[in-house]
N, C-alpha and C positions, 0 to 999 in steps of 0.2 A: 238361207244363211251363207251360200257357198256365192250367191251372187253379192252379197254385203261385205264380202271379205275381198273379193275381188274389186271391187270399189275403191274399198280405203288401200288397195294395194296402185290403183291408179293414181289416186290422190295424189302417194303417196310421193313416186315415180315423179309427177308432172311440178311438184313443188323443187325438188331436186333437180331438175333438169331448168330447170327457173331462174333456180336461183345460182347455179353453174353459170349459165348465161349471160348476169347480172357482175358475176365474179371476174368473167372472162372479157366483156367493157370496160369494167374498172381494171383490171389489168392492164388492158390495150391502151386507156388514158393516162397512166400512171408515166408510161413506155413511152408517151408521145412528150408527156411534161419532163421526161428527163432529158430524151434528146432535144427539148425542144431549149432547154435550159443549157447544156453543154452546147449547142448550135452559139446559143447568144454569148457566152463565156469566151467561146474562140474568136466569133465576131469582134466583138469586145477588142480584143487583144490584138487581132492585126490592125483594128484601126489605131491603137496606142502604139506599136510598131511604127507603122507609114507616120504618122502624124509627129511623133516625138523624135522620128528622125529629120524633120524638118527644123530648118532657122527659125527664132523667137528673138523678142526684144523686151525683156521685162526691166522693173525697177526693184529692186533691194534695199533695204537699209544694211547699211556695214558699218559694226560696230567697230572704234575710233579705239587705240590704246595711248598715250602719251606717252614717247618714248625717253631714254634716259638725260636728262639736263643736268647740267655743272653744279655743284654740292653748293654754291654762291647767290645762285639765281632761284628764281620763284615763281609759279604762275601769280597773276593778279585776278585771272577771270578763268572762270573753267571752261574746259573743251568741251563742244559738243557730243555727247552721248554716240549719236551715229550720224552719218552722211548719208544719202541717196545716190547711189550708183544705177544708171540705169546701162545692163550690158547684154551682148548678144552671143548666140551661140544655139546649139541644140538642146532638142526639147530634156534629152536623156540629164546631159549636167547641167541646166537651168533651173529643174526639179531637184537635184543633191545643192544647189548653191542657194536655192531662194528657202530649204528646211535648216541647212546651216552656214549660213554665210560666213567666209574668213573674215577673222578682227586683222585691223590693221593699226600697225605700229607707228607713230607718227614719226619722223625725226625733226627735231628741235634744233638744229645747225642755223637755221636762219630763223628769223623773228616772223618771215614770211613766208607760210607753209602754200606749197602747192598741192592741194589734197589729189587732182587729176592723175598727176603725173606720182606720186607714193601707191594710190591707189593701184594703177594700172600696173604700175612693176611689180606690188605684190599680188597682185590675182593673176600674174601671167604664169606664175607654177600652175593656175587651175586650167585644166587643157579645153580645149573646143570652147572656150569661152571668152571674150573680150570687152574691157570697158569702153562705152562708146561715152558717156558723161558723167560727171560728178559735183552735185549740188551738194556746199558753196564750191566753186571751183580751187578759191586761194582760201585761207585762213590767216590771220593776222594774229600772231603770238603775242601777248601782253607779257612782259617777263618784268619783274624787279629784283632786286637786293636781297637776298634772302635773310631775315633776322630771326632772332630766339630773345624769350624774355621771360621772366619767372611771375606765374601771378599767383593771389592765393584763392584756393576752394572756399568755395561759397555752399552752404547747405541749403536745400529745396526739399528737408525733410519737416514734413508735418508731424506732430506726435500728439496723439490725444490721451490724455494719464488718465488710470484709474482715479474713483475719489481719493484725495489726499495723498496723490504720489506725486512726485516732482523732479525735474532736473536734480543732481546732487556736485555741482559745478556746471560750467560750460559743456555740452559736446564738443569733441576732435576731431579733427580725420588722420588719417595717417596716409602718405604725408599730408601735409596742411597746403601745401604747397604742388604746381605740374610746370612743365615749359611748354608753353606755345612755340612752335615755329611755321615760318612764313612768310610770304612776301610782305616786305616793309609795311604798305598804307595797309595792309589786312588786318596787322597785329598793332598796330601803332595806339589803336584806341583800347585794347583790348588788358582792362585792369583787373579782372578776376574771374574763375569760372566755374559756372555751376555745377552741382549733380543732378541727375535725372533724379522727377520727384518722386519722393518717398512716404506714403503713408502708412504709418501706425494706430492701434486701434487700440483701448483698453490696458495702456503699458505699468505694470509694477514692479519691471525686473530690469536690469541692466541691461542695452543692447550693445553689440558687436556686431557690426556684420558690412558682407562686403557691399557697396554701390555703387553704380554706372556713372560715368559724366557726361555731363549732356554731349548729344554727337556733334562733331562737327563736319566742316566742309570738308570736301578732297582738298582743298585749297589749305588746310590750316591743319598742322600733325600737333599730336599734341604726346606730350610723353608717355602719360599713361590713362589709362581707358575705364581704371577704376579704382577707389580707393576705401580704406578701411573706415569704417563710422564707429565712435566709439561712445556712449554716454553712459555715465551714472545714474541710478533711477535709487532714490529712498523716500521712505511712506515720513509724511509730515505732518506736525500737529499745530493747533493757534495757539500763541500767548500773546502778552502783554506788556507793557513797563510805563511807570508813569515817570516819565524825568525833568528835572527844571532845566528852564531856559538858560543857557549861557552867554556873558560876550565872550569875542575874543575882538585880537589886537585893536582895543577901543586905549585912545591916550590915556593917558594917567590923568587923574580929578577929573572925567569926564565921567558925571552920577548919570546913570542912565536906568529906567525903572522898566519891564514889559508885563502885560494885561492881555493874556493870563501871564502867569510865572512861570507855570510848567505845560508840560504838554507828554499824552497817552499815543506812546507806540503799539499797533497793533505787527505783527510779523510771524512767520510761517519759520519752524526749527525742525531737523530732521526729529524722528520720534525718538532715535538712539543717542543725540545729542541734549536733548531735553533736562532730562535728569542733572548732569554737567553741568548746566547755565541757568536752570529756574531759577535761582536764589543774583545770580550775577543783575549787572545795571550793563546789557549787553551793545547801549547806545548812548549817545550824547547828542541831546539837542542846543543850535547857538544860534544867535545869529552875529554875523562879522561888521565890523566900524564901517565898513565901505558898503555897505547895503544900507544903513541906515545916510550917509552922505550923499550918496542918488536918488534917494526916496523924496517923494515931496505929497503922499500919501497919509505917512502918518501908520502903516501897518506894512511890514518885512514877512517875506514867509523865512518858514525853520528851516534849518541846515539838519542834516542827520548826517552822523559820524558813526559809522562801527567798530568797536572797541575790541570787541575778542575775532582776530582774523581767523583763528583755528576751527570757525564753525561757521558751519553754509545756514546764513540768517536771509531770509528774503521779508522786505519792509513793506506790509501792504498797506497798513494806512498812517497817517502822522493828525491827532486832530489833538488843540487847532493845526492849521497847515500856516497860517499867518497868525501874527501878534501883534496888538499894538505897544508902540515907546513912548516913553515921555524925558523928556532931561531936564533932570533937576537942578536950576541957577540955583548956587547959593550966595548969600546976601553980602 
C-alpha cells in the first residue's frame, strides 16, 4: 500500500510539472506576439512619418459656392457642383484637404469666371499646399434680367372618399396663389405651380392640412415652400327629378314640339341638404333657338340649369341626354 500511494504521489508531481511547462510556452508566446505587435505599430508609424513628410500631387474636387450678384440679374444655367483641383504639397495637409476640402466663393464681377486664379487665392490661407490646375479652367456666366411673376397653385392631391362622401365645394389652398422669381427665359413660360403629390385614403371628414410645393431649381426662388390645403368633405345621398323640356330665346310664333318632352335628372345632394330640397324642382331642362339653327340632325342635346345656388347639387346623369324637334308650319 505504502508503494501505491507513493505512485500516485509521482503521478501526481509529474502532471503538475507538465502542465507548468505548457503554461510557461504559452506565456513565452503571448510575450513574443505582443512585442512582436508593438515592433509592427512603431514600424508602422515611422514609415507614415518619412513618407507623409514628402511632396504629393493629388486631385480634389472643390466644392463651388456662387458668390453674391446684383438684386437685377439672374443665373440662366446652374454652376457646377464642384471643380477638380489637382494641388501639391505634403503628405501631412493633403490628407486634412483631400477629408475636407475648402468651398470656394465664386465672384460674379465678370460674366467670365477664372476658376484658376479664384481658386488658387483662396486655398493660399491653406499652408504647405498649392494649386497647380483647375478643371474647367474659365467658366462662362450666363446671367439675365431678373423677373417675378405671380402664378396660381395647382393641386396634385389625389383623394379617394369613403362610399358616398364627397367634395362639399371646390378645394382651396391658402394662398391660391406663390411668385416665382428668376431669370427672364426660366420664368417666362412658367403659368402655374404645383404641390408635391398628395394621397388620401378612405376620406369622410374635412381636410386641413399643410403641403409642400413641388421643388424647384436653385435657378428659380419661389416665395413660399408650402401652403395650406383646405376641403370640405359631406356624406351624400341619390335622388331624382323628372322635368320638362324647355325653349328658350326661340322667336315668337316659332311652334316648336321635342320627343321626349321631358327628361329624368339623376344627381347626388349632401345628406343634410336633402330634406330642404326633396319636394323643390332643383333643375331646369331646355334646349336654346341656336342649337336647333346649327343642327342639321334633327336631335339637340339638354341644357341643365341649376336653380337653387344655396346647395352643392352634383348632376350625374340627364336621360334622355338628346331630344328630337319638330316645327310646326301652320297653314
Amino acid at each position: 500500500m505504502a508503494n501505491s500511494f507513493k505512485d500516485k504521489i509521482k503521478d501526481i508531481w509529474y502532471s503538475l510539472s507538465r502542465k507548468s511547462g505548457e503554461d510557461a510556452i504559452s506565456g513565452i508566446g503571448r510575450e513574443k506576439i505582443i512585442v512582436f505587435g508593438v515592433a509592427l505599430v512603431l514600424a508602422f508609424s515611422l514609415w507614415l512619418i518619412v513618407n507623409l513628410n514628402r511632396e504629393y500631387s493629388i486631385d480634389i474636387q472643390v466644392p463651388i459656392i456662387l458668390g453674391n450678384i446684383t438684386a437685377d440679374q439672374a443665373l440662366v444655367e446652374e454652376l457646377p457642383a464642384k471643380v477638380t483641383a489637382s494641388v501639391n504639397g505634403d503628405g501631412w495637409s493633403l490628407i486634412n484637404i483631400y477629408q475636407t476640402p475648402p468651398q470656394i466663393y465664386i465672384d460674379v464681377s465678370d460674366r467670365e469666371v477664372n476658376l484658376f486664379e479664384q481658386v488658387r487665392q483662396q486655398m493660399s490661407t491653406v499652408s504647405n499646399v498649392s494649386v497647380q490646375t483647375v478643371e474647367p479652367f474659365y467658366f462662362q456666366l450666363n446671367l439675365e434680367e431678373k423677373r417675378s411673376k405671380t402664378v396660381p397653385v395647382v393641386s396634385n392631391v389625389s383623394i379617394d372618399f369613403a362610399d358616398q362622401y364627397g367634395f362639399l365645394g371646390d378645394p382651396t389652398f391658402i394662398p391660391d396663389s406663390i411668385t416665382v422669381s428668376g431669370a427672364a427665359s426660366r420664368i417666362k413660360n412658367i403659368e402655374q405651380w404645383p404641390t408635391k403629390p398628395l394621397k388620401l385614403q378612405k376620406v369622410k371628414t374635412s381636410v386641413s392640412t399643410e403641403i409642400g410645393l413641388k421643388e424647384s431649381t436653385s435657378l428659380i426662388i419661389l416665395s413660399k415652400q408650402q401652403v395650406q390645403y383646405r376641403a370640405d368633405v359631406a356624406q351624400f345621398t341619390e335622388a331624382e327629378v323628372t322635368v320638362p323640356v324647355e325653349k328658350r330665346d326661340f322667336p315668337a310664333g316659332l311652334n316648336v314640339t321635342f320627343s321626349p318632352s321631358s327628361t329624368t335628372i339623376k344627381y347626388r345632394i349632401p345628406l343634410e341638404e336633402y330634406g330642404k330640397f326633396k319636394n323643390s324642382r332643383p333643375f331646369a331642362a331646355y334646349v336654346a333657338y341656336p342649337q336647333i339653327e346649327q343642327d342639321t340632325s334633327g336631335f339637340v342635346k339638354l341644357q341643365v340649369d341649376t336653380l337653387v345656388e344655396e346647395a352643392h347639387l352634383n348632376v350625374r346623369t340627364v336621360e334622355p341626354q338628346r331630344v328630337a324637334y319638330f316645327i310646326i308650319i301652320g297653314n
